[in-house]
C-alpha positions as semicolon CSV with decimal commas, in nm:
position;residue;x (nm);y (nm);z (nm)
1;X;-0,845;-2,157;0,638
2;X;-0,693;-1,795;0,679
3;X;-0,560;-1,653;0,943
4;X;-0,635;-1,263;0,838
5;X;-0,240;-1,193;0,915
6;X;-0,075;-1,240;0,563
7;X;0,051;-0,988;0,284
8;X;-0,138;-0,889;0,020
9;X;0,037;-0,790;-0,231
10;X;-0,009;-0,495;-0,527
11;X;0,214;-0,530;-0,773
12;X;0,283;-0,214;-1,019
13;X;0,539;-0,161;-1,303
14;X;0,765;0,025;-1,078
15;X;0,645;-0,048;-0,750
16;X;0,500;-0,324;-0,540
17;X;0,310;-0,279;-0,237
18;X;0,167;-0,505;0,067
19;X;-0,071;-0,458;0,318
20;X;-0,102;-0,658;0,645
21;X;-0,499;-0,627;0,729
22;X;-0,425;-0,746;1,100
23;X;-0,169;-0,459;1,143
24;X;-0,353;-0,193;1,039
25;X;-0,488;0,124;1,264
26;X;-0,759;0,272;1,003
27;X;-0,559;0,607;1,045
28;X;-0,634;0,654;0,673
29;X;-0,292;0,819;0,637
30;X;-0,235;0,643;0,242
31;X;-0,638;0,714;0,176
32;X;-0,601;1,091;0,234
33;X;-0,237;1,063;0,100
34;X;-0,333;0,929;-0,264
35;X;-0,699;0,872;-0,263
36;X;-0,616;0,822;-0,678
37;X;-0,406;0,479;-0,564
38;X;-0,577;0,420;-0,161
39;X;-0,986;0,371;-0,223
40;X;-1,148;0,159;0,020
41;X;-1,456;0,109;-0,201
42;X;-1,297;0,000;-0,512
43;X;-1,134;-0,362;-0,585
44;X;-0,858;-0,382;-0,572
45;X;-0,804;-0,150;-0,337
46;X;-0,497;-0,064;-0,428
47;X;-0,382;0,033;-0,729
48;X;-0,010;0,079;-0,752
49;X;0,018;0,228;-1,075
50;X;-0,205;0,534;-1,012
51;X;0,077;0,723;-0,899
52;X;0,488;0,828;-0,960
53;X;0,650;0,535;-0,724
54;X;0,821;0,800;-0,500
55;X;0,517;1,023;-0,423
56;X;0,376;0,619;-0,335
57;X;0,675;0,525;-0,164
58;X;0,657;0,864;0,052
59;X;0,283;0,780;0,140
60;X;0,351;0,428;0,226
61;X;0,574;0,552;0,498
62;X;0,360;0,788;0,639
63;X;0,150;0,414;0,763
64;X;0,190;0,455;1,165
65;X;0,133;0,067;1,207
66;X;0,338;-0,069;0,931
67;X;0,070;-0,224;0,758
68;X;0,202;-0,121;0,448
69;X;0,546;-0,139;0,304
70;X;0,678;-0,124;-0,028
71;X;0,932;-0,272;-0,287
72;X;1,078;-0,044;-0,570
73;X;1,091;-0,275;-0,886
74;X;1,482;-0,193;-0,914
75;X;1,538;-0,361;-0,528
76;X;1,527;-0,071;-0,361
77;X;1,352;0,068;-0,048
């Protein structure tokens, strides 16, 4: 059974990104940030590759709870 607390993970060419459902505030920060990679109605819901990996990266960090962090595909942060 699930808990609803682990990653899910999005991977892109150049960028992977998770998302911890149990962490996050709805503040729609990455929705309004990048609608073209954050859409709640589609599946999956995010699509990493929709958008340059720093203009993602820079929206990622704008998440107040933390529910979503990101991986560069080069090891970086």
């Amino acid at each position: 059974m699930s808990s609803g607390n682990e990653k899910k993970v999005y991977k892109g060419r150049s960028i992977t990104v998770t998302f911890e459902a149990m962490r996050c505030l709805h503040a729609a920060e990455c929705v309004r940030g990048l609608p073209e990679v954050f859409d709640t109605a589609r599946r999956p819901w995010i699509r990493p590759d929709g958008a340059p990996a720093d203009r993602l990266s820079e929206v990622v960090r704008r998440c107040p709870s933390g529910a979503l962090q990101y991986r560069l595909a080069d090891g970086g942060t």
